[in-house]
C-alpha positions as CSV (number, residue, x, y, z in Angstrom):
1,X,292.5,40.1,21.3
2,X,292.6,38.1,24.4
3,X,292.8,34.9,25.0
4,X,289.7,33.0,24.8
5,X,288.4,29.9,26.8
6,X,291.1,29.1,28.2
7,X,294.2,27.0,27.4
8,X,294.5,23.3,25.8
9,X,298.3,23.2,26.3
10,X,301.5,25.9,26.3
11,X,305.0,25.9,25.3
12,X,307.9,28.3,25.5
13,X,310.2,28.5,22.8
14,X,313.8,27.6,23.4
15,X,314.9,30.7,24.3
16,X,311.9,31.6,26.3
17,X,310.6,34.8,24.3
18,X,307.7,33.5,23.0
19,X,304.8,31.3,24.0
20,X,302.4,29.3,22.1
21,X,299.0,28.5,23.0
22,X,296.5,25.8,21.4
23,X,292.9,27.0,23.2
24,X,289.4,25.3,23.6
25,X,288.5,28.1,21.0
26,X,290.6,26.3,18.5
27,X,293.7,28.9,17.5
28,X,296.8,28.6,17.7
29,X,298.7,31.5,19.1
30,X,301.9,32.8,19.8
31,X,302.7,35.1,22.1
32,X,305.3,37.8,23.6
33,X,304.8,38.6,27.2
34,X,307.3,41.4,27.4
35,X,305.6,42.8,24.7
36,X,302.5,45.1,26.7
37,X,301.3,46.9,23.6
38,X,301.0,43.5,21.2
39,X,301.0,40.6,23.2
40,X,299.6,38.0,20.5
41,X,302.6,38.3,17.5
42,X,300.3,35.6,15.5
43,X,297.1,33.3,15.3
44,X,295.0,30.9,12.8
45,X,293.1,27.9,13.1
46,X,294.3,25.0,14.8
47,X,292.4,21.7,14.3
48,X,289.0,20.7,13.2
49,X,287.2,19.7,16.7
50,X,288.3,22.2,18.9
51,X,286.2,20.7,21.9
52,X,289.0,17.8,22.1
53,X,292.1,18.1,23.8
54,X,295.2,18.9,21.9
55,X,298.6,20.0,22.4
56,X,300.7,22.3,20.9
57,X,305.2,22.0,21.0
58,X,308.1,24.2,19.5
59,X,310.1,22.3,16.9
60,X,313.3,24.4,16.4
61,X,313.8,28.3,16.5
62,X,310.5,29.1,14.0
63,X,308.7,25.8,13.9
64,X,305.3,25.0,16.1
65,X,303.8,21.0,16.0
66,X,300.1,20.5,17.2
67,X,298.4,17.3,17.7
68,X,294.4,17.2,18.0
69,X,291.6,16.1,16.1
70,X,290.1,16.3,12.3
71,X,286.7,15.4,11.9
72,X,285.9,11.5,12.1
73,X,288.0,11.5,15.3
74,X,291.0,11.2,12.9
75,X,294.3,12.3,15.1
76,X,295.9,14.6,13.7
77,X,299.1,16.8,13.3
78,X,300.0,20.1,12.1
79,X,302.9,22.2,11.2
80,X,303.1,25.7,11.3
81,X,305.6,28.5,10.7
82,X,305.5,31.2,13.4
83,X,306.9,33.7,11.2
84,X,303.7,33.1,9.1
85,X,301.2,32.2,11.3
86,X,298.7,33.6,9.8
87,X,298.5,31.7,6.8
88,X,297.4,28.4,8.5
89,X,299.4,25.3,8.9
90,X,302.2,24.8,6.3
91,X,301.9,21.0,6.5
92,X,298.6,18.4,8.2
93,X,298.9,15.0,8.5
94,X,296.0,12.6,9.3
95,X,296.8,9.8,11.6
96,X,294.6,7.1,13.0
97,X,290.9,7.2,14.0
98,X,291.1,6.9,18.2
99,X,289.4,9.1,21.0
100,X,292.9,9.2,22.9
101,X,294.7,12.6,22.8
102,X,298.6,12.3,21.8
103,X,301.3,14.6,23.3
104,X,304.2,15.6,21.5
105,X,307.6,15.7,22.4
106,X,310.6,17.1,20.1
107,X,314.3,16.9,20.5
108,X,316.4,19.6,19.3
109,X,319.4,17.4,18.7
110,X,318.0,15.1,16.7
111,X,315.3,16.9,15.3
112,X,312.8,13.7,16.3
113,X,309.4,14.1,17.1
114,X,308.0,11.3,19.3
């Protein structure tokens, strides 16, 4: 599998071994580049309106966060478990009704999301 329609957002993981992807296709996916013979590890669904921007951060060594839209124009985030990607996000939370897209920032030392 390839990826498809290009790229929403992109973020390395801390160590820089793997990269996720949130696409206008709406998946998720992580990937390993070094890896020629499997380059996507892991994909599933990302948000409800895929034709809205989102984006898409590492939150710790297995953790992913993504920010983007439910139906309504409700903001939304998810969390998901690289490890188990393919079972969907292990945690959504509805936000606000707005048209503006968020980005997400994490810090690793204090484990805050803002």
């Amino acid at each position: 599998t390839e990826q498809v329609d290009g790229a929403y957002n992109v973020s390395w993981n801390w160590n820089g071994s793997l990269l996720s992807t949130i696409c206008k296709d709406g998946k998720v996916r992580v990937l390993d580049l070094r890896n020629a013979a499997k380059r996507i590890v892991g994909e599933c669904a990302a948000h409800d309106l895929p034709e809205k921007a989102s984006c898409i951060t590492w939150a710790g060594e297995h953790r992913l966060l993504s920010a983007g839209f439910a139906k309504g124009s409700q903001r939304q985030l998810r969390v998901y478990d690289n490890r188990k990607l393919d079972r969907g996000a292990i945690a959504t939370h509805n936000m606000d009704v707005s048209n503006g897209a968020m980005t997400l920032h994490y810090d690793n030392g204090t484990g805050v999301v803002f």
